[in-house]
Z-matrix of the N, CA and C atoms (Angstrom, degrees):
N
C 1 1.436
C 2 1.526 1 112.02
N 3 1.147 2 117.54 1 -45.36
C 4 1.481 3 120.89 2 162.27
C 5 1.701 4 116.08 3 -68.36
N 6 1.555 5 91.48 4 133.73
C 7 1.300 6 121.45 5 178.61
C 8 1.734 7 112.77 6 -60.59
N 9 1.121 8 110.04 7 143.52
C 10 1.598 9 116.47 8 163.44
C 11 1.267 10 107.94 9 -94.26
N 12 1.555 11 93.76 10 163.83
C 13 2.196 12 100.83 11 -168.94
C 14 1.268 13 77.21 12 -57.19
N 15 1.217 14 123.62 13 -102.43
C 16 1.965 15 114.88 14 -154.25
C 17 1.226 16 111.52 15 -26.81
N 18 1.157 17 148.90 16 -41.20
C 19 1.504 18 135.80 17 -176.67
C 20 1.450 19 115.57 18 -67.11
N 21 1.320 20 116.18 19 -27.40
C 22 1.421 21 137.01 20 162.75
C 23 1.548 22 118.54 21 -40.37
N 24 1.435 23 77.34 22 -87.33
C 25 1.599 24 81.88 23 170.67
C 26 1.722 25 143.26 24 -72.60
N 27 1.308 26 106.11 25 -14.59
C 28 1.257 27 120.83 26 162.84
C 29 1.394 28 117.48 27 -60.42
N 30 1.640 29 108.02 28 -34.87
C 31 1.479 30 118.83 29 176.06
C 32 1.401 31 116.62 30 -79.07
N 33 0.931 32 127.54 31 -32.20
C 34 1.537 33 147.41 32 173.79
C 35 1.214 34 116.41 33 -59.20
N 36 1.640 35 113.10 34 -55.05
C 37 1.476 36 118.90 35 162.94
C 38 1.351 37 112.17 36 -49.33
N 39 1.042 38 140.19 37 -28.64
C 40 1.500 39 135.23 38 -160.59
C 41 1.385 40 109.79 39 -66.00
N 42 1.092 41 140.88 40 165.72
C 43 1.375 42 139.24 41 173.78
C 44 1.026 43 110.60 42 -80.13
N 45 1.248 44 142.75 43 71.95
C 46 1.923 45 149.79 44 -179.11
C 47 1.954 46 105.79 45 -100.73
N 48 0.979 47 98.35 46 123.96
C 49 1.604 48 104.74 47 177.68
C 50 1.734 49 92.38 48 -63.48
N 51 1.475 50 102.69 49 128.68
C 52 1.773 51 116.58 50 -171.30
C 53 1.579 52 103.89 51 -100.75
N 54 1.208 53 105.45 52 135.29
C 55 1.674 54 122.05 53 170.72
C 56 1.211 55 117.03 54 -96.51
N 57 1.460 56 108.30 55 82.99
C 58 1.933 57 121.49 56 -179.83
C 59 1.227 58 114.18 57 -52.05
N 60 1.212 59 129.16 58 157.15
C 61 1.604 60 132.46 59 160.00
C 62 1.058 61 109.18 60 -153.39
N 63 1.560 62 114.43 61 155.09
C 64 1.272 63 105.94 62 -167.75
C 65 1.171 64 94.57 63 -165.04
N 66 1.720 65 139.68 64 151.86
C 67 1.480 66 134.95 65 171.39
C 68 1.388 67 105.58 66 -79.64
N 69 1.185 68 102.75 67 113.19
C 70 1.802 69 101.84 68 168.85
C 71 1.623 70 117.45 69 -95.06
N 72 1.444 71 118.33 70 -23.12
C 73 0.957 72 115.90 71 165.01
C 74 1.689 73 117.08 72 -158.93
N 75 1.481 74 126.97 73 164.82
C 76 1.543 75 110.43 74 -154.44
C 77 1.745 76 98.20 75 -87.51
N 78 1.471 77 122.75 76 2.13
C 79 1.220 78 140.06 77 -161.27
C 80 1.565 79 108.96 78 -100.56
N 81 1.049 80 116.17 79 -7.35
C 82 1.640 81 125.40 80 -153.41
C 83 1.712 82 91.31 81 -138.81
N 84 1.484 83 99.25 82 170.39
C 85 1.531 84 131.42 83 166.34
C 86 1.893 85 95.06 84 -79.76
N 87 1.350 86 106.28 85 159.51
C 88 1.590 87 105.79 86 176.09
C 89 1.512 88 98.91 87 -82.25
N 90 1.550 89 97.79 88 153.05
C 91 1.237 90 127.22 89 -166.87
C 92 2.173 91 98.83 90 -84.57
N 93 1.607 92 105.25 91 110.50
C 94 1.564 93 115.62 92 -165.20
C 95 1.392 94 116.37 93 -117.12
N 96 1.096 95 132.56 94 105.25
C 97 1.359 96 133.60 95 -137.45
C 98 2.207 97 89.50 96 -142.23
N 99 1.553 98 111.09 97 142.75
C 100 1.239 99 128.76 98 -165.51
C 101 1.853 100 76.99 99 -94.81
N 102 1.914 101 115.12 100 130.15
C 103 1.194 102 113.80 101 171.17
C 104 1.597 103 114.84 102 -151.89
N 105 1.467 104 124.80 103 166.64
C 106 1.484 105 131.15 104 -172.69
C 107 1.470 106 84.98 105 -66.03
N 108 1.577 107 112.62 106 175.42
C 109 1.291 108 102.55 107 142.62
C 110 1.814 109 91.98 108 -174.06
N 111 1.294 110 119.86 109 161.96
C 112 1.320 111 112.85 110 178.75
C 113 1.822 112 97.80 111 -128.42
N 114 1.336 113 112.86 112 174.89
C 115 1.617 114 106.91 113 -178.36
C 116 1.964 115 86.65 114 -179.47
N 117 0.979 116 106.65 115 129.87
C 118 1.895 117 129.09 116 152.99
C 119 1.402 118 105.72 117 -102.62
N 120 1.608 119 88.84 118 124.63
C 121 1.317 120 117.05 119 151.86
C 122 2.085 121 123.85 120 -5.86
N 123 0.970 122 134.58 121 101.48
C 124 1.254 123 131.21 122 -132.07
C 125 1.689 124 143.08 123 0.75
N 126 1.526 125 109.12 124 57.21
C 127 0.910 126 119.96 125 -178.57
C 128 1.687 127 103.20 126 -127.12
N 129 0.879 128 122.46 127 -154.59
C 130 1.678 129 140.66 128 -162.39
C 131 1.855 130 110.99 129 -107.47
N 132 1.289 131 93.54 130 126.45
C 133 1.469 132 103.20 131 -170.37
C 134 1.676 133 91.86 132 -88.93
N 135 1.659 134 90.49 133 160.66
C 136 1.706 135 109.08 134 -175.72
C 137 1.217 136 119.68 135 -125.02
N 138 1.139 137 129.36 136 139.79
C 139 1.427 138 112.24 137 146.26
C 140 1.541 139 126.96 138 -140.43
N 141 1.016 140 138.99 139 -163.90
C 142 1.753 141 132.13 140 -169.95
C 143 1.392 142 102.31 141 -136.18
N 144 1.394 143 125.31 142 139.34
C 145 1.015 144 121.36 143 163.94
C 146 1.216 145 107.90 144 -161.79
N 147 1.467 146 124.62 145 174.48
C 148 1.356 147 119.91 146 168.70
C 149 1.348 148 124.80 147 -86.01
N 150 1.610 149 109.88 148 132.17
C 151 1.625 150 117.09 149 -167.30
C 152 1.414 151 125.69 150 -42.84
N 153 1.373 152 100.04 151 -27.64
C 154 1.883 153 102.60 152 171.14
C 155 1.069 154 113.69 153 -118.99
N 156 1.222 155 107.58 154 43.87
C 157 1.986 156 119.56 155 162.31
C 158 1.078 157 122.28 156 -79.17
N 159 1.348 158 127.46 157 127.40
C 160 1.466 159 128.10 158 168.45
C 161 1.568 160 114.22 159 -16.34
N 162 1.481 161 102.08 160 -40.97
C 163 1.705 162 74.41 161 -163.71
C 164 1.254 163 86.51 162 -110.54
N 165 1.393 164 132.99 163 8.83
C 166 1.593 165 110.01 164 168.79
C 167 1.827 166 108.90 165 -96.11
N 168 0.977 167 110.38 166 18.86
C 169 1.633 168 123.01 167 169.33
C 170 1.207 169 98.94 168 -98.12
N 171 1.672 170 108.27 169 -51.04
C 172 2.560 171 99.73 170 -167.65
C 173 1.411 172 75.25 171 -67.53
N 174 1.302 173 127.72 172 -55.21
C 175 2.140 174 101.09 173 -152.60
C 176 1.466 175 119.83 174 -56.64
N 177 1.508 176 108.15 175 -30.19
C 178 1.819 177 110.18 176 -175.22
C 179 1.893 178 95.70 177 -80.13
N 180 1.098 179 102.24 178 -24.15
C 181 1.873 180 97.60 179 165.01
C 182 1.120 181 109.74 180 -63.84
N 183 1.467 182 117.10 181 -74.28
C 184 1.515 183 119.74 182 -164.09
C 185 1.465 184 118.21 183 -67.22
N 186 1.265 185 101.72 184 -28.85
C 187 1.962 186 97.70 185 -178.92
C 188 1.099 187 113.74 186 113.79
N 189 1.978 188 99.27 187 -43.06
C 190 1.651 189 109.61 188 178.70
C 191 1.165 190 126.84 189 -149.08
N 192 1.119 191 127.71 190 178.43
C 193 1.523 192 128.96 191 -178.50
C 194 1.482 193 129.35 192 -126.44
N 195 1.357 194 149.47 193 -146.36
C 196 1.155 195 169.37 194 -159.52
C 197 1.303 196 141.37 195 -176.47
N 198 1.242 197 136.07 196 73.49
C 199 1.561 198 127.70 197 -161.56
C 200 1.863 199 107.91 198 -112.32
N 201 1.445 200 91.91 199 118.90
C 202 1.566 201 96.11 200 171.29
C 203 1.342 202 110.04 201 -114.01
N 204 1.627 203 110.60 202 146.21
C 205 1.260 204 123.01 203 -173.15
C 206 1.648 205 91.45 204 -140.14
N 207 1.649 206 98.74 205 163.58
C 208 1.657 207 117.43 206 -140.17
C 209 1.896 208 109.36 207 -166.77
N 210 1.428 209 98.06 208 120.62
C 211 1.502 210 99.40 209 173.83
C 212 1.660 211 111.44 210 -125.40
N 213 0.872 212 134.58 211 157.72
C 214 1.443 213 127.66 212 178.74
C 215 1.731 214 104.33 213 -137.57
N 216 1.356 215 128.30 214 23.11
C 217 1.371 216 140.49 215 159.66
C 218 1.570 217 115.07 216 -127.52
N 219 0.975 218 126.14 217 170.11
C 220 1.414 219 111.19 218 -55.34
C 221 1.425 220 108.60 219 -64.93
N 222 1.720 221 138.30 220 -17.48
C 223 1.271 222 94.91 221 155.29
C 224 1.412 223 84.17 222 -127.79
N 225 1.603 224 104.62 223 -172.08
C 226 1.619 225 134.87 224 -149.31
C 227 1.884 226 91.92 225 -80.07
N 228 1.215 227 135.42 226 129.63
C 229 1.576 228 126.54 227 -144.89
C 230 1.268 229 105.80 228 -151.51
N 231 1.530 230 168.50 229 37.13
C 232 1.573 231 148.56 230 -134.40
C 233 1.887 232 88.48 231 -105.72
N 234 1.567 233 94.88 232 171.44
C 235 1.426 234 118.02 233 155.36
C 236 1.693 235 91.81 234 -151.56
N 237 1.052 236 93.45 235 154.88
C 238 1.435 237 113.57 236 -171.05
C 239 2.196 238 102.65 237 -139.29
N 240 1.172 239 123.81 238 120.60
C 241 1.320 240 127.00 239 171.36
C 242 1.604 241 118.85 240 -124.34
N 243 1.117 242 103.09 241 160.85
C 244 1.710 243 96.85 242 172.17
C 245 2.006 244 83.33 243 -157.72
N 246 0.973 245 88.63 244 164.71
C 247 1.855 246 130.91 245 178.96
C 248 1.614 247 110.50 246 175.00
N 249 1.562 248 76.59 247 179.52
C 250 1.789 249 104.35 248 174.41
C 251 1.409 250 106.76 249 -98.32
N 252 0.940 251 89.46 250 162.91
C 253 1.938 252 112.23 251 -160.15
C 254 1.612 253 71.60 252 -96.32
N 255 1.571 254 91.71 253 137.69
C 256 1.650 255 104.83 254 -172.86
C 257 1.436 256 88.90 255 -125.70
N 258 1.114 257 151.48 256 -16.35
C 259 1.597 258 148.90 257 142.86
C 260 1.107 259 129.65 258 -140.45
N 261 1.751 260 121.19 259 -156.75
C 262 1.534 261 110.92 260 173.57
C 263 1.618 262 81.81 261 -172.92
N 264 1.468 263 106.62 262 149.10
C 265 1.485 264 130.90 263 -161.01
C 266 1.453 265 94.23 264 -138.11
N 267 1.481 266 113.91 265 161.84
C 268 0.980 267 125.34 266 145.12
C 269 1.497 268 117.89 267 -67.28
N 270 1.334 269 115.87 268 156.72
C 271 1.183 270 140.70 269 156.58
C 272 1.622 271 143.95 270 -55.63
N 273 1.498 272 126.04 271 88.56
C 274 1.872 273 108.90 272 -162.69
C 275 1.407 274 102.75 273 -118.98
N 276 1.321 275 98.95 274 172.41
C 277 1.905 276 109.03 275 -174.06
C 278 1.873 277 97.34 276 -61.50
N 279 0.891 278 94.98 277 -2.75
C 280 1.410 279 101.84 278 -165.20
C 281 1.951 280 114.48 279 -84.96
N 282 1.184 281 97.47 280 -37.22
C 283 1.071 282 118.03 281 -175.58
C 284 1.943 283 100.22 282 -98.52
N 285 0.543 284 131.03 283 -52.88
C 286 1.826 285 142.27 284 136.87
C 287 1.469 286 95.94 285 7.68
N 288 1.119 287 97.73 286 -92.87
C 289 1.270 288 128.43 287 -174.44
C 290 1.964 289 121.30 288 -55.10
N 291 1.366 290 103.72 289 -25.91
C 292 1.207 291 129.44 290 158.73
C 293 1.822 292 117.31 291 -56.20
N 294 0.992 293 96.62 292 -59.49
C 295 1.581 294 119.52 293 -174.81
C 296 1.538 295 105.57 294 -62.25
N 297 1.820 296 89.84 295 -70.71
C 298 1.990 297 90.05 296 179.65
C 299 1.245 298 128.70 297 -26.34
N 300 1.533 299 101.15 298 -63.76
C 301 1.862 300 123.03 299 -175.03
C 302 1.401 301 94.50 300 -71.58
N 303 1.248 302 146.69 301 -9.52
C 304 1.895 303 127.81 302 156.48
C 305 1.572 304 96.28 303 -65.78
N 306 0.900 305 138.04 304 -27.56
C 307 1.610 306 134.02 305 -152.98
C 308 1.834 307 109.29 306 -123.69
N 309 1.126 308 93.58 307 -61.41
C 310 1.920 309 91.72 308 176.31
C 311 1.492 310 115.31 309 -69.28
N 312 1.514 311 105.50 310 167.73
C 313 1.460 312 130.73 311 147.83
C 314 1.524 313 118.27 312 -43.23
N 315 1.378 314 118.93 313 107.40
C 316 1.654 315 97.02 314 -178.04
C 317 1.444 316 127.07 315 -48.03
N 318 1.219 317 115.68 316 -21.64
C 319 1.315 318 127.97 317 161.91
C 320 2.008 319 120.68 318 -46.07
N 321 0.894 320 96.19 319 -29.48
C 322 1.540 321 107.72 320 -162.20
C 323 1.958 322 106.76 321 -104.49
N 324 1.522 323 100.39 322 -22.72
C 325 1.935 324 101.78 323 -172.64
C 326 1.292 325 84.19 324 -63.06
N 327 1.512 326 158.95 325 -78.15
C 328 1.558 327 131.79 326 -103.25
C 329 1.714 328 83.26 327 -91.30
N 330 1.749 329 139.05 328 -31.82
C 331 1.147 330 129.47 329 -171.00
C 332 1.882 331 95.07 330 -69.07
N 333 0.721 332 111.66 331 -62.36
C 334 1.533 333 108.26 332 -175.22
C 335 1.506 334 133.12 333 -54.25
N 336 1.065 335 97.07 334 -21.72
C 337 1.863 336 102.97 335 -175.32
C 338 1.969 337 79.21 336 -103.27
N 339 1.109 338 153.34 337 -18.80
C 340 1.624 339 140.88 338 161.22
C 341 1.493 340 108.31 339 -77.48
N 342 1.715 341 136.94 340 -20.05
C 343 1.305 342 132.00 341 142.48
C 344 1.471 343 122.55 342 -41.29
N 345 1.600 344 105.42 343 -68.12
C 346 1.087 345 116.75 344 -175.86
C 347 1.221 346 124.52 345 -64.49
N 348 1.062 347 137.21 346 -6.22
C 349 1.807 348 156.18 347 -169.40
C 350 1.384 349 83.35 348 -97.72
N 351 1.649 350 118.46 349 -75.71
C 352 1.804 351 118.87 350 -166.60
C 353 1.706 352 116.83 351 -70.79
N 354 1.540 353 99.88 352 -20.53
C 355 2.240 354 83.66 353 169.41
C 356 1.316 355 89.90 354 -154.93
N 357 1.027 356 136.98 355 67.06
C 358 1.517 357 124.16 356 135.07
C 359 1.023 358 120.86 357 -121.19
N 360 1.493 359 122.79 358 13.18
C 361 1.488 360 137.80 359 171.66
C 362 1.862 361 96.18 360 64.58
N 363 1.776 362 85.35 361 -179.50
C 364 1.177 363 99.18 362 -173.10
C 365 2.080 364 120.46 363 -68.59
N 366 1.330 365 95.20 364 152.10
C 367 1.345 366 80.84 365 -177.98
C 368 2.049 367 103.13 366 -134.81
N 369 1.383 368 98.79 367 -167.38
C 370 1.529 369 93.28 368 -160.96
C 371 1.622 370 90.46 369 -136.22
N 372 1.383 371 126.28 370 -171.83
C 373 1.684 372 131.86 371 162.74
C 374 1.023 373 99.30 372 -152.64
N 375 1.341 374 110.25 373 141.76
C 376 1.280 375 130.97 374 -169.71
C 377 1.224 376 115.51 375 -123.53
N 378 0.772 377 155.45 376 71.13
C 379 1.961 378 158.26 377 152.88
C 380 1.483 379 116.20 378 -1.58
N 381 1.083 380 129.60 379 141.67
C 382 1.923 381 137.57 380 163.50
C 383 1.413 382 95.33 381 -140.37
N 384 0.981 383 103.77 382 144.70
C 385 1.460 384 117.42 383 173.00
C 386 1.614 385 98.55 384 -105.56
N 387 1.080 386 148.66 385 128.84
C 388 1.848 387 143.31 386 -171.96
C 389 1.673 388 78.78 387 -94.30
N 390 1.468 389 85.56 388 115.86
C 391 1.818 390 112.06 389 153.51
C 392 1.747 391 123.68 390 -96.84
N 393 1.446 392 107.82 391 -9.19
C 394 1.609 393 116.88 392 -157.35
C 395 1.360 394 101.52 393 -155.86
N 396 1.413 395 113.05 394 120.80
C 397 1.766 396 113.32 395 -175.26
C 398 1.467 397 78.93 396 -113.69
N 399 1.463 398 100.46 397 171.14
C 400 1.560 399 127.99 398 166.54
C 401 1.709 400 86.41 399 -170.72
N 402 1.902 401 87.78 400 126.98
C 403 1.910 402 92.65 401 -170.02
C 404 1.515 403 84.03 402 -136.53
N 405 1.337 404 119.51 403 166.96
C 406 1.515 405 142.84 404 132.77
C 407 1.011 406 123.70 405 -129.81
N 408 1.613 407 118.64 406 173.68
C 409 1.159 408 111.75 407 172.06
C 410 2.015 409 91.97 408 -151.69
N 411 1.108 410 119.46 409 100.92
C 412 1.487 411 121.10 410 -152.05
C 413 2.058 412 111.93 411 -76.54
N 414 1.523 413 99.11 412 -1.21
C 415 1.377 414 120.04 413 -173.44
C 416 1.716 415 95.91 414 49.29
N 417 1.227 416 115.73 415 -148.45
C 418 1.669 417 132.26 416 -139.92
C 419 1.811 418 79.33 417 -84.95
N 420 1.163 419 163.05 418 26.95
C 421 1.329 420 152.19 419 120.70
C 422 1.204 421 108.74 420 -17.23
C-alpha cells in the first residue's frame, strides 16, 4: 500500500490540484487552501501566490508547509509532503505560463496567463523542498 520514492514522485509530478496547509496560528487548525503547484522528480516543489496572502504570510512565519495531493480513479492514491520553504523568487510570465499549461487545455494558457498578468495582481513563488512523504496507494478499494 505504501508508495516507493519513484512512485512518489512520479505521482506528485502529475498535475493534481494540491491541498496546502500551513500553521497560521498556534490557536487554530492549519490554514488549508485548494492550490496549482508544479514539482520535478527530486527537486523542489512550487507554488504562486500572492505576497500578502493568507497563506503566503503563515508560510514566511512558519518556514514551511504541507501539500497533499489525491486521486480516487482508478484506484484511491494520495502523497502527502511537507518541508521548509528553502526560498522565494519573484514571479515571471514565464513561470505563469509554466503553471497554466500543467493544468489547462493548451488552447486556453495564452488567455489565462494575459488574465492573470492584467487582474490577479502581483504574485510571488515559494519553494519546499519535501522532507516527509506519507503515500498510499489503496489498490481496487
Amino acid at each position: 500500500m505504501t508508495l516507493s520514492m519513484g512512485e512518489r514522485e512520479r505521482f506528485l509530478a502529475e498535475p493534481h490540484i494540491g491541498a496546502l496547509s500551513v500553521i497560521e496560528r498556534p490557536d487554530r487548525a492549519p490554514l488549508t487552501v485548494p492550490i496549482w503547484y508544479h514539482y520535478t522528480p527530486g527537486g523542489e516543489l512550487w507554488v504562486r501566490t500572492g505576497p500578502d496572502s493568507r497563506k503566503a504570510r503563515a508560510i514566511r512565519a512558519a518556514g514551511r508547509f504541507s501539500l497533499m495531493v489525491q486521486r480516487t480513479e482508478p484506484t484511491v492514491r494520495y502523497v502527502s509532503v511537507e518541508g521548509p520553504v528553502t526560498r522565494t523568487a519573484p514571479d515571471s510570465r514565464e513561470r505563469s505560463w509554466e503553471m497554466a499549461a500543467r493544468y489547462l487545455p493548451e488552447d486556453k494558457v495564452a488567455d489565462f496567463v494575459a488574465y492573470d498578468q492584467t487582474h490577479l495582481g502581483e504574485h510571488l513563488l515559494l519553494y519546499m523542498q519535501p522532507e516527509h512523504w506519507v503515500s498510499a496507494d489503496l489498490g481496487a478499494f
